[in-house]
N, C-alpha and C positions, 0 to 999 in steps of 0.2 A: 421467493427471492426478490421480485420487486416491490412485492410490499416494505420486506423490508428496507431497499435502498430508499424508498421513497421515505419513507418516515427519516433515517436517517440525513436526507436530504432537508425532511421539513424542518427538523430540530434545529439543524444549522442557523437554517432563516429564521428561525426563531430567535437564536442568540444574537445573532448578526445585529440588529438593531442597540441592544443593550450594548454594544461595543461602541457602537457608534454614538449612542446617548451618553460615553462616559470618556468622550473626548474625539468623539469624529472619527470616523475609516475612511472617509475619503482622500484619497493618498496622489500625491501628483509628482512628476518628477521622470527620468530617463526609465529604461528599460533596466531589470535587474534578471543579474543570472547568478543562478547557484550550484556551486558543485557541492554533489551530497556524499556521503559516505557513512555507514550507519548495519545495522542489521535486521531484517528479518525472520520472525518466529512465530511459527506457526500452532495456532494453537487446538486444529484439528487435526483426527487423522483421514488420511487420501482414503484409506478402506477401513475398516474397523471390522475385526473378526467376529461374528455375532455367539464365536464359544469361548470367547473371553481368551483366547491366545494372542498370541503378539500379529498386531496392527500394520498395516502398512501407511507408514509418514515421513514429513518432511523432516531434517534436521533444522540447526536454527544456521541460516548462511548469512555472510556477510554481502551489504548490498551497495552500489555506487551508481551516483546516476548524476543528470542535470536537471534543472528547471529553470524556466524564461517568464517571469511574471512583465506585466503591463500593468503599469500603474494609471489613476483615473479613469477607472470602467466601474460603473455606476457608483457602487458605496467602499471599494476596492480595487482589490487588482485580479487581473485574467492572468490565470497559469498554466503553461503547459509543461508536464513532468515525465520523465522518462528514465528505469534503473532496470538494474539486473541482480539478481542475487543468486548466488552460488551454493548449493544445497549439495546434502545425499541424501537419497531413496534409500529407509529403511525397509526391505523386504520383508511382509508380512507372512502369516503362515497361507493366507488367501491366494497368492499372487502363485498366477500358472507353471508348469515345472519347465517350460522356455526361459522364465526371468531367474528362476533359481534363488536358491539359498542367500543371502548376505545383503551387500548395498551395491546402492551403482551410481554417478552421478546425475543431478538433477539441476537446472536453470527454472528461473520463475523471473521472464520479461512482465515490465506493468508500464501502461503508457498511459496518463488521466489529466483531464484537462477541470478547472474551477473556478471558483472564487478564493482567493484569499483576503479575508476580514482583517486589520491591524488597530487595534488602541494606539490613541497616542502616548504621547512615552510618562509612565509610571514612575517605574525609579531609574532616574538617572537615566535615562536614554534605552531602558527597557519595555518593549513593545511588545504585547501578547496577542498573539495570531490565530485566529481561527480559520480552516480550509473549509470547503465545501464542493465534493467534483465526485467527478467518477469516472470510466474507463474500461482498463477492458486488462488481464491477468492473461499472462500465456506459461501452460506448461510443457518444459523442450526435458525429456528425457534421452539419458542414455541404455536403459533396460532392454533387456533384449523380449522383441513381442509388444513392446507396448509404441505409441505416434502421441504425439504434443497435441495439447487442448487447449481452446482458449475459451474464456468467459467473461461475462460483465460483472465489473465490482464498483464498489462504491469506493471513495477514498474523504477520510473525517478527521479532522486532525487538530493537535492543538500545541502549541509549543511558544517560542517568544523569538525576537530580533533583538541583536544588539551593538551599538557599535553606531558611531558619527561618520561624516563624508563620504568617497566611495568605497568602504571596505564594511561590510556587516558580519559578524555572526548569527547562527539560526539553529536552534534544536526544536527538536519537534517528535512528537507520538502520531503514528497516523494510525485509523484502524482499514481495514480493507476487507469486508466483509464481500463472499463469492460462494460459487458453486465449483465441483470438480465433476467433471462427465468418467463414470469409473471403467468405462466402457473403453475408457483410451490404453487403459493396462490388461495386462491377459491375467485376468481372476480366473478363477477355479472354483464350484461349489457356490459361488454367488450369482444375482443378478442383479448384472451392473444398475446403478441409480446414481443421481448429483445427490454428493455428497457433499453437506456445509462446510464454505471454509472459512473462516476468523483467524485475519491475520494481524499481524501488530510490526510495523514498521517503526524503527527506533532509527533519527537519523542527526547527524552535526553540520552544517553546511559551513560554507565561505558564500558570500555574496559581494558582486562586485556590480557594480554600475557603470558601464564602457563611456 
């Protein structure tokens, strides 16, 4: 798992420059906050049946959050991001006879701090963004038998800004790769392991500059 953050962290740094060689990231100017709204889809499952029956996973929930960048910190801006997203626990055929049959509701808090990278403006006042940060994923269920996990994730992302004076628009793909402790839910027949998680956060913001 930290292998892999870290690679995904170098790659960023990697990019980060070529952004900066094709019109500058150094970015200066007031504080910017953004309100996001967007979804969450997961693209592993929480347990996986190893007899090929139905899995235990997240649905795809819709997710709302803020974010406070700092602009003029080194070649960018310092971000901190904070969202919730609203899910159901599909019950697998693994999951102990406490959680029972069906769904139940699910929370996935993520709080991550970075860098964000910006080109200068391309077309027309369009500016394409690269993050680079990481953090930390928490899961709050409602099942019965199972307690909330939290873990370290990475957050990599890539989207654009758009928009003159203080009002921007901002779309953005982020990826959020993590582990899941399966030891937080009552399995049956298994033994618990961190199981990979690959998520992909879809999100639209508003940005304003106070």
């Amino acid at each position: 798992m930290f292998k892999r953050l870290t690679l995904f962290v170098v790659m960023g740094l990697l990019v980060a420059p070529e952004l900066a060689a094709q019109g500058g990231t150094i970015e200066s100017g007031t504080i910017r906050l953004t309100a996001i709204s967007g979804g969450l889809a997961h693209g592993s499952a929480l347990v996986v049946d190893p007899a090929g029956a139905s899995d235990t996973r997240l649905s795809p929930g819709p997710t709302f959050g803020l974010e406070v960048q700092f602009p003029g910190v080194l070649v960018g801006s310092l971000y901190l991001s904070g969202s919730a997203s609203f899910s159901t626990l599909h019950h697998g055929s693994n999951l102990g006879v406490v959680a029972g049959p069906g769904s139940s509701s699910a929370s996935v808090l993520l709080g991550t701090a970075g860098f964000m990278f910006a080109a200068s403006d391309w077309f027309s006042n369009l500016r394409p963004t690269l993050r680079v940060g990481g953090g930390l994923k928490s899961y709050m269920f409602d099942t019965n038998g199972a307690s909330s996990s939290t873990s370290l994730t990475g957050d990599i992302g890539l989207g654009f800004r758009a928009g003159t004076g203080p009002i921007e628009i901002a779309s953005e793909i982020r990826f959020l790769p993590s582990a899941f402790d399966q030891a937080k839910l009552p399995l049956r027949g298994l033994t618990p392991q961190d199981q990979q998680q690959n998520d992909l956060l879809f999100t639209i913001g508003v940005t304003v500059r106070p």
